[in-house]
Every structure is written in structure tokens, then in C-alpha cells.
SEMIRO-254780 format. One record per residue: x, y, z of N, C-alpha, C, O, CB in turn; residue in one letter. Coordinates in Angstrom, 2 decimals, decimal comma. Glycine has a CB too. Layout:
{atom {X; Y; Z}; {X; Y; Z}; {X; Y; Z}; {X; Y; Z}; {X; Y; Z}; "A"}
...
! end
This chain:
{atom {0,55; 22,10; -14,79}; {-0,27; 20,92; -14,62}; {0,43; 19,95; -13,66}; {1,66; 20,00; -13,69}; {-0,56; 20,25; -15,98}; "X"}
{atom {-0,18; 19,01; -12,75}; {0,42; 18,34; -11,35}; {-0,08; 17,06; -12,10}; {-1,27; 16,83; -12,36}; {-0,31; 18,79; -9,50}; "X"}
{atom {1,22; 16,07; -12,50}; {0,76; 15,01; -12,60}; {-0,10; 13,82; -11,70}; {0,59; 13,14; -10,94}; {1,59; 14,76; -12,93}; "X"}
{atom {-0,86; 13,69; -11,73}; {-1,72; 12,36; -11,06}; {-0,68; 11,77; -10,41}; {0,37; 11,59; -11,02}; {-2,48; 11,20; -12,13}; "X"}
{atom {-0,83; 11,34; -8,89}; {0,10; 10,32; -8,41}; {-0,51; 8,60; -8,96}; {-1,68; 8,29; -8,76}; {0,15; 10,54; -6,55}; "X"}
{atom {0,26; 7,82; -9,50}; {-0,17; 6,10; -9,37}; {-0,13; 5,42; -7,73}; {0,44; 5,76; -6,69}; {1,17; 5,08; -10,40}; "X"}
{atom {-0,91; 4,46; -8,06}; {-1,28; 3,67; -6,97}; {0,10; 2,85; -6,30}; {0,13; 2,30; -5,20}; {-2,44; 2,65; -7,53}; "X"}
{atom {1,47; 2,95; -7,53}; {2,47; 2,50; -7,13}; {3,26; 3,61; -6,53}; {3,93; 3,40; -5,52}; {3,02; 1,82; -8,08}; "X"}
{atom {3,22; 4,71; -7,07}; {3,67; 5,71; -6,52}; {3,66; 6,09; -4,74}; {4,53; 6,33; -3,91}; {3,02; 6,55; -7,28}; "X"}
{atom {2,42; 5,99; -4,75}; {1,57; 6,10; -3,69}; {1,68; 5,19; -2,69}; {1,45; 5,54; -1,54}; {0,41; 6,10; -4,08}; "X"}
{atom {2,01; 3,99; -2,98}; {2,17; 3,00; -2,21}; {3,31; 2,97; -1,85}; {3,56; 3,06; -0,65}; {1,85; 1,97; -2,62}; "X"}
{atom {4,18; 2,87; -2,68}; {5,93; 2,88; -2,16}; {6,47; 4,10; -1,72}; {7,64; 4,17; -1,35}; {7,01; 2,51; -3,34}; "X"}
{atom {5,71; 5,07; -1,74}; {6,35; 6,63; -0,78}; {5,40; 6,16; 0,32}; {6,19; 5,75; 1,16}; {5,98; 8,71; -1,51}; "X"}
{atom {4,52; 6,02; 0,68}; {3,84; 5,56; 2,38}; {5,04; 4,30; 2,60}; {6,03; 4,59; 3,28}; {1,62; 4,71; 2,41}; "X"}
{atom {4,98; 3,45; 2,24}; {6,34; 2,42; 2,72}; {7,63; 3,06; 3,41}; {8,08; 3,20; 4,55}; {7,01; 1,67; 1,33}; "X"}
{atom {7,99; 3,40; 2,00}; {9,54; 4,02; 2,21}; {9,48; 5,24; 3,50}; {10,44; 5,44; 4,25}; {10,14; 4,88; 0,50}; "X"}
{atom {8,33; 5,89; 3,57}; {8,98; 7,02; 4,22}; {7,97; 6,76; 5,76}; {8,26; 7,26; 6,84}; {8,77; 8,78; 3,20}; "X"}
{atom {6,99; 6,02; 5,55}; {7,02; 5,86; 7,22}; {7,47; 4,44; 8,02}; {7,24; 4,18; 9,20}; {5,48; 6,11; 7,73}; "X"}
{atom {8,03; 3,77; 7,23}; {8,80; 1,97; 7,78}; {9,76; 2,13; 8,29}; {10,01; 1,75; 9,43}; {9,30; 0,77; 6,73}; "X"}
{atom {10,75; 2,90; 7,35}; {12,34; 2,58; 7,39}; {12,62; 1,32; 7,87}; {12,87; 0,94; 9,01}; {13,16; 3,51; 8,28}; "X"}
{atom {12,54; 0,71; 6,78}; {12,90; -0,76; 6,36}; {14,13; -0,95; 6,51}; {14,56; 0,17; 6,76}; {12,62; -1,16; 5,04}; "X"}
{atom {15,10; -1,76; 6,51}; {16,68; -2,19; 6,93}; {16,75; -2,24; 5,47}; {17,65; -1,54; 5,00}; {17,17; -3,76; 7,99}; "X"}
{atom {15,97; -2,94; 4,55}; {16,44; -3,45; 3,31}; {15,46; -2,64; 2,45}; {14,42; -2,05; 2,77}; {16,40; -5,13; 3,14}; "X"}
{atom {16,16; -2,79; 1,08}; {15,21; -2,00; -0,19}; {13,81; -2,24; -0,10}; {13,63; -3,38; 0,35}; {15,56; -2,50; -1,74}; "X"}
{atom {12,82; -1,69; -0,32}; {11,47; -2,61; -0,71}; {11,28; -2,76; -1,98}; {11,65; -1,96; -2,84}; {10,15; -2,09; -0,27}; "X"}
{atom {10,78; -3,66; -2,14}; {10,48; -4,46; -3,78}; {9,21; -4,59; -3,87}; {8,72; -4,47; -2,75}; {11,08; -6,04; -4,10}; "X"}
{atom {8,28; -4,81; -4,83}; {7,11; -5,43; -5,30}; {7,10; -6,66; -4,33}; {6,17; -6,65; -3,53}; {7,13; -5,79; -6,94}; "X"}
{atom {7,73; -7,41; -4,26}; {7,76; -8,57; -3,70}; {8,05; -8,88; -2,24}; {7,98; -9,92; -1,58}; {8,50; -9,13; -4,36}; "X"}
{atom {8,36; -7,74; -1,98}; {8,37; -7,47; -0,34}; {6,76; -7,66; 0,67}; {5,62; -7,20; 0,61}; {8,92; -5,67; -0,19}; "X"}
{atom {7,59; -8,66; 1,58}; {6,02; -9,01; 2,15}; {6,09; -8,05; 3,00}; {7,07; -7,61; 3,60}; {5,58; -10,53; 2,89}; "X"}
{atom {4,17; -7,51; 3,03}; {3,98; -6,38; 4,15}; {4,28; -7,01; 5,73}; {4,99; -6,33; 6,48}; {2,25; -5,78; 4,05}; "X"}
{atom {3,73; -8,34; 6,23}; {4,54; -7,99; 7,47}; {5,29; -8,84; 7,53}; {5,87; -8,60; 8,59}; {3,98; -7,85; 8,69}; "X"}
{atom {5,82; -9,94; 7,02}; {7,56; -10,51; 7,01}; {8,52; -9,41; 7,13}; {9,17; -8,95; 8,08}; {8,07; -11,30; 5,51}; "X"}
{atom {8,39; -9,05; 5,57}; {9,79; -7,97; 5,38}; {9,82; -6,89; 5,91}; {10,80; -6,33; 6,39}; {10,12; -7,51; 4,13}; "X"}
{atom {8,43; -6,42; 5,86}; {8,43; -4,67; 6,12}; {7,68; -4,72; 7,27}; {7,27; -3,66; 7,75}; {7,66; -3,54; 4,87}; "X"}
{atom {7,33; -6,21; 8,01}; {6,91; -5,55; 9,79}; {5,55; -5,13; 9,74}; {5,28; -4,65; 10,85}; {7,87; -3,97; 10,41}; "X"}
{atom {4,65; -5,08; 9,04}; {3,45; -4,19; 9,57}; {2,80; -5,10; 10,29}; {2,62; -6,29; 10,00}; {2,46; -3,48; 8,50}; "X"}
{atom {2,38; -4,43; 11,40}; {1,76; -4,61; 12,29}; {0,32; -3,76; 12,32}; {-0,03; -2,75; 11,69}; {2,64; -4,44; 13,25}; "X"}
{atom {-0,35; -4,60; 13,31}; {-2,64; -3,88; 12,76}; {-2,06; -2,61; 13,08}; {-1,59; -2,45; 11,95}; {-4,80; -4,40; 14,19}; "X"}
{atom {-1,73; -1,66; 13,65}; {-1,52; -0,37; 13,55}; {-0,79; 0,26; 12,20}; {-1,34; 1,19; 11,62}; {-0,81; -0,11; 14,69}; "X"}
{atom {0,14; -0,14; 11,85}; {0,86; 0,31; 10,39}; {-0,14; 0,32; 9,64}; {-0,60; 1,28; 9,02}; {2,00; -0,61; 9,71}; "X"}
{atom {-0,58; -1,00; 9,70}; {-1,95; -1,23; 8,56}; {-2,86; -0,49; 8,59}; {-3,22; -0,12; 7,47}; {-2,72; -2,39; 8,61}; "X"}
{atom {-3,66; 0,07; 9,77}; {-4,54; 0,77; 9,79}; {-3,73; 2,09; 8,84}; {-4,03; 2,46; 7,71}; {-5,07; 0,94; 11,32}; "X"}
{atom {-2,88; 2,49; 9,54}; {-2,29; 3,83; 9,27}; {-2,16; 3,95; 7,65}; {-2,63; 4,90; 7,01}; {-0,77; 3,99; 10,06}; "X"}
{atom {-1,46; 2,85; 7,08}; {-1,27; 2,47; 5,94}; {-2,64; 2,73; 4,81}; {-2,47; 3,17; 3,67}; {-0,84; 1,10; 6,18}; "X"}
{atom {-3,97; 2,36; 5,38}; {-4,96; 2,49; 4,89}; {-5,34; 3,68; 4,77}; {-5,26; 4,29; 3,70}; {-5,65; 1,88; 5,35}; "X"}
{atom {-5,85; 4,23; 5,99}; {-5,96; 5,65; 5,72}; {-5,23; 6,83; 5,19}; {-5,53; 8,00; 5,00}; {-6,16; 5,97; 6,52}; "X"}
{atom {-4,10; 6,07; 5,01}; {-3,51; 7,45; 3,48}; {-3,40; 7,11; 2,71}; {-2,94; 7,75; 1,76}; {-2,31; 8,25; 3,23}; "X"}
{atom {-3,84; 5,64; 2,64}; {-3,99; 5,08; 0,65}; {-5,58; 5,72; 0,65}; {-5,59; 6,25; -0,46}; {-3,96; 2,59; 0,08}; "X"}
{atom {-6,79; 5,95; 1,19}; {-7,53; 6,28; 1,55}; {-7,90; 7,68; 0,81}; {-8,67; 7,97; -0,11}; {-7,30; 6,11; 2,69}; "X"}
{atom {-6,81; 8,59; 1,80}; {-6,77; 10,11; 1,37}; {-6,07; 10,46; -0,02}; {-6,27; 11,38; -0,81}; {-5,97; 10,93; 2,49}; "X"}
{atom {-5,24; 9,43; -0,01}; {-4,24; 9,99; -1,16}; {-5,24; 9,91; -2,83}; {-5,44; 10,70; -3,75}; {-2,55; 8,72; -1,18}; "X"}
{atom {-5,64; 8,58; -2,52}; {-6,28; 7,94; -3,90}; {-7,84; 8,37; -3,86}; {-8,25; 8,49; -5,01}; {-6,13; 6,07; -3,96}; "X"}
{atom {-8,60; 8,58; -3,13}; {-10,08; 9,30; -2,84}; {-10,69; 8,11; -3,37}; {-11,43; 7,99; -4,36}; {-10,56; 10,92; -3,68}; "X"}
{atom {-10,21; 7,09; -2,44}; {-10,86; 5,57; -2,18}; {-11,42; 5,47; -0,83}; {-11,19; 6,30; 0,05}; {-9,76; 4,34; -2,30}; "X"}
{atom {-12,50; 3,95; -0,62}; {-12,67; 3,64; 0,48}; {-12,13; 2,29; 0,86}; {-12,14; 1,53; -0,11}; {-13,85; 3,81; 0,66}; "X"}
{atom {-11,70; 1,80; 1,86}; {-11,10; 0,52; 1,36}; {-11,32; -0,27; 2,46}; {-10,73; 0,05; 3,49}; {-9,60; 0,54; 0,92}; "X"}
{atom {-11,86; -0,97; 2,47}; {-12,22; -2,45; 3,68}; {-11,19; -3,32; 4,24}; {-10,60; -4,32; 3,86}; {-13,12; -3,66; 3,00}; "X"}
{atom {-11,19; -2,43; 5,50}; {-9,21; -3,10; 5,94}; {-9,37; -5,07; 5,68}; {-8,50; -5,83; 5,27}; {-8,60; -2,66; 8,67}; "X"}
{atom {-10,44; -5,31; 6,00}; {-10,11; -7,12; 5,93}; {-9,69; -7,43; 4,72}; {-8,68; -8,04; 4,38}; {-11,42; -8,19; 6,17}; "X"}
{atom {-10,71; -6,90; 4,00}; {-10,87; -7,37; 1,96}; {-9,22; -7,40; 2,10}; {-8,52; -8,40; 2,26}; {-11,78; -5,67; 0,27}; "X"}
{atom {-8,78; -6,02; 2,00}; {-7,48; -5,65; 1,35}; {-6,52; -6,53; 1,68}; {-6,02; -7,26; 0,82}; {-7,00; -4,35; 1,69}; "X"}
{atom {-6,01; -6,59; 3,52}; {-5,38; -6,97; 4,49}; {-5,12; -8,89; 3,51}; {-4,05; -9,28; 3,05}; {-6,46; -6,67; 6,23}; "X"}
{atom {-6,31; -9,57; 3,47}; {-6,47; -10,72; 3,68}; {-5,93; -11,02; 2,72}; {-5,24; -12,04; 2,72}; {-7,55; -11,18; 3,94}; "X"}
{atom {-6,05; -10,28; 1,62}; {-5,57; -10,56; 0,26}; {-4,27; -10,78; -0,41}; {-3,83; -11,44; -1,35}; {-5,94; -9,76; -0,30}; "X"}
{atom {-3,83; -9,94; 0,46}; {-2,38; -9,25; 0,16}; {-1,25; -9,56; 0,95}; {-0,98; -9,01; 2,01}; {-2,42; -7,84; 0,28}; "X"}
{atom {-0,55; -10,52; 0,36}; {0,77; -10,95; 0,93}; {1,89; -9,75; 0,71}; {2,58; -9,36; 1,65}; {1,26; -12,38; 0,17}; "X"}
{atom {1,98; -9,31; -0,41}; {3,19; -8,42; -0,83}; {2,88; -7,39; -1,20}; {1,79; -6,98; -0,80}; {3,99; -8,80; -1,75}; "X"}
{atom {3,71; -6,51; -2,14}; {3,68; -5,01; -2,34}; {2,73; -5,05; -3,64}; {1,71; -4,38; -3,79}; {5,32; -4,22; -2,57}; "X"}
{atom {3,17; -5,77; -4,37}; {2,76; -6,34; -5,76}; {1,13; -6,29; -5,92}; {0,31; -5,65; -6,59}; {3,31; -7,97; -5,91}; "X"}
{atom {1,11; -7,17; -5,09}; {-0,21; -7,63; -4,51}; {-1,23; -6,71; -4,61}; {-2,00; -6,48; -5,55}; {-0,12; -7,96; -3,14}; "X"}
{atom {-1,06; -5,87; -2,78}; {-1,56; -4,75; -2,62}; {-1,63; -3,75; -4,08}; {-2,71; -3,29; -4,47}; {-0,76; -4,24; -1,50}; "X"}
{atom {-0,57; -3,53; -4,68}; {-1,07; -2,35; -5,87}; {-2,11; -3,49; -6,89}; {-3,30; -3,35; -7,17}; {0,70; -1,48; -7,06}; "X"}
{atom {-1,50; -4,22; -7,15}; {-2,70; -4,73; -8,23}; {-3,96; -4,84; -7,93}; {-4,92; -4,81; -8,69}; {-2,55; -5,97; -8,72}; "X"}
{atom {-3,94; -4,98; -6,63}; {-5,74; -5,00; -5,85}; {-6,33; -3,84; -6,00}; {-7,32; -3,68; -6,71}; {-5,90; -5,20; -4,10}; "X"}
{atom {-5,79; -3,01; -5,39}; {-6,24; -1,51; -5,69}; {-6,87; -1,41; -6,59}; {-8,09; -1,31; -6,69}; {-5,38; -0,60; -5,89}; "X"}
{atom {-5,42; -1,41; -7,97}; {-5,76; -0,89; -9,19}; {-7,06; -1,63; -9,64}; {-8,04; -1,10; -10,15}; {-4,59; -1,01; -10,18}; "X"}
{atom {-6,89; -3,01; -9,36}; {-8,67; -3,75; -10,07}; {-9,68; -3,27; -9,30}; {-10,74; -2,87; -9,75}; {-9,00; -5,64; -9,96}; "X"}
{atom {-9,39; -3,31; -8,15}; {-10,69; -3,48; -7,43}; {-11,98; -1,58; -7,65}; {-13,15; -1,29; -7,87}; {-9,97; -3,92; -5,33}; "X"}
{atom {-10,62; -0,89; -7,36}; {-11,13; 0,68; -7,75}; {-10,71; 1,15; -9,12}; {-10,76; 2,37; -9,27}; {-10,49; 1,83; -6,70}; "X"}
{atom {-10,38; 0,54; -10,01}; {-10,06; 0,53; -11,52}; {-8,91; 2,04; -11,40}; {-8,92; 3,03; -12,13}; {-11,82; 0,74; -12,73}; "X"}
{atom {-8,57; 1,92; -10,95}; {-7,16; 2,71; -11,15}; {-6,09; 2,52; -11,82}; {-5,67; 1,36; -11,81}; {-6,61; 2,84; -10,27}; "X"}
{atom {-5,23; 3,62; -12,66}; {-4,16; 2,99; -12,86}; {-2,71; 3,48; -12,40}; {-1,72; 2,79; -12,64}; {-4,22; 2,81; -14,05}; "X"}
! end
């Protein structure tokens, strides 16, 4: 049996492995202060939270919302009731 990936899971392996950040990422890590994203990351960023989670997701809604890492997963999880 293949456990279910989480929305945190999911989120912090797209971070970690396509940023390479100088510093750790945290929940509290802002997406583009700390970790730099720029409208391309973001796009990119979307479309494999996208594929991964078999969501659709409205780059503004999300984008506008979301200062940090934290953020972004808790949106997710409410907005597409995930956990």
C-alpha cells in the first residue's frame, strides 16, 4: 500500500528540491522574501501542486493570499479540504 502524499509533504519537497534555498525552509518562510519566487517559480510551483494533489488552483486566489509556507498549506488544505 503507497501512502497518500500531504499537502505539507508536497509542498516542502517542490521547495526544497527545485529552490535550493541558502537557508532551511520553515513554515514561516516567505515564498518570495526568503525563498525568491519569482511569477515563473510560481507558475511552476502551481502546476505540480496541481499534478501532485489532482487540484485546480487559481494562480491569483492562491498567490495573493499567501505570504509564507504556512500559509500556502493551510489554504490548500481549506480551500480543497485536504489533509
Amino acid at each position: 500500500m503507497i501512502a497518500r502524499k500531504t499537502v505539507h509533504d508536497v509542498v516542502m519537497g517542490y521547495l526544497i528540491e527545485n529552490l535550493q534555498p541558502k537557508e532551511d525552509i520553515h513554515l514561516y518562510s516567505t515564498l518570495k522574501d526568503d525563498l525568491g519566487l519569482d511569477s515563473l517559480d510560481q507558475t511552476e510551483m502551481i502546476m505540480h501542486l496541481e499534478q501532485e494533489l489532482d487540484i485546480v488552483i487559481d494562480d491569483d486566489q492562491m498567490l495573493d493570499k499567501t505570504a509564507n509556507v504556512e500559509e500556502l498549506i493551510n489554504l490548500i488544505k481549506r480551500r480543497y479540504h485536504i489533509d
